[in-house]
C-alpha positions in Angstrom: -13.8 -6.5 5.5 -10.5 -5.0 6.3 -10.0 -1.5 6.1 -6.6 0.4 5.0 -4.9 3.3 5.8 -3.0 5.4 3.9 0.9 4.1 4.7 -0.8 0.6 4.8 -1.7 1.4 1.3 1.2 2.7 0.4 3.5 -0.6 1.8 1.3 -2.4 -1.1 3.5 -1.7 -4.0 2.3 -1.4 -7.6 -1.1 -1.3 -8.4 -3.2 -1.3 -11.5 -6.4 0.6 -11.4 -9.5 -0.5 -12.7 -12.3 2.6 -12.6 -16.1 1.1 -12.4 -17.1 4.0 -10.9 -20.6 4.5 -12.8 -20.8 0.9 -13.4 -24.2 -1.4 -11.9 -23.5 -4.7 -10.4 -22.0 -7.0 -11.3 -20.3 -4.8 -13.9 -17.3 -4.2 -11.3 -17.0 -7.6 -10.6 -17.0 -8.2 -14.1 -14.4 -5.3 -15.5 -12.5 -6.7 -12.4 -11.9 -10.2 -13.7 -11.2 -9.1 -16.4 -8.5 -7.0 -15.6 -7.1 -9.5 -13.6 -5.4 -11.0 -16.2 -2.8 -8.3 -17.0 -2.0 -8.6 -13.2 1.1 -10.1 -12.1 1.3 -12.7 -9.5 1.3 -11.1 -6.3 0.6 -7.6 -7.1 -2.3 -5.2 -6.5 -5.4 -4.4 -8.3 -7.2 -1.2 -7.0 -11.0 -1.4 -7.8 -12.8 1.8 -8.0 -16.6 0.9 -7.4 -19.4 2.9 -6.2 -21.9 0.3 -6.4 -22.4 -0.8 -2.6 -22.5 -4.7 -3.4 -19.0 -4.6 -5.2 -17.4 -4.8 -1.3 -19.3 -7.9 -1.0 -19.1 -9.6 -4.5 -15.4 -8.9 -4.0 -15.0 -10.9 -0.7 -16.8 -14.3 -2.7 -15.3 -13.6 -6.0 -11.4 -13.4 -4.3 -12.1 -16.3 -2.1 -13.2 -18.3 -5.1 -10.6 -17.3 -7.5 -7.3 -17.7 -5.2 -7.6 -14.2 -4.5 -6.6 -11.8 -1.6 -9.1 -9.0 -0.3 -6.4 -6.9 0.9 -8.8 -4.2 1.9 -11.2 -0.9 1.1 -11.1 2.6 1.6 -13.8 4.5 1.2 -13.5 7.3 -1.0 -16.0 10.6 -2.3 -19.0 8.6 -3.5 -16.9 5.2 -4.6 -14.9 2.5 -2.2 -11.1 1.9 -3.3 -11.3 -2.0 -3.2 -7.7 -3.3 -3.0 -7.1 -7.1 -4.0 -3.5 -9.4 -4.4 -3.6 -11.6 -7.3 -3.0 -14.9 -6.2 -2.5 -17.1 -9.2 
């Protein structure tokens, strides 16, 4: 899984920020799809998570749903999970 840095994050353009900090798997995943939707095509959702299997459910979730992992920067206690809608 890719990791950013901080100009790479700031070349991705507008985001949308969905806090799950606090959240169990797979309520990220979930709060996550369902964000999604108010996502335009080819820009950025930033996931806040700091459940350790949200990096992972991300990587299957993104692949299956036309998704990009664009990467993840770990944070104080929660990983920044950044992902480019795709369709």
């Amino acid at each position: 899984m890719p990791t950013l840095s901080d100009a790479e994050v700031a070349g991705l353009g507008k985001t949308t920020v969905v806090d799950a900090r606090g959240v169990a798997c797979p309520g990220p995943m979930i709060e996550a799809k369902k964000a999604m939707s108010s996502v335009a095509v080819g820009e950025i959702m930033e996931l806040w998570s700091g459940d350790s299997q949200t990096k992972e459910d991300m990587g299957f979730w993104t692949e299956m749903a036309g998704h990009t992992l664009m990467g993840v920067i770990p944070a104080r206690g929660y990983d920044r999970i950044f992902i480019r809608r795709g369709k």
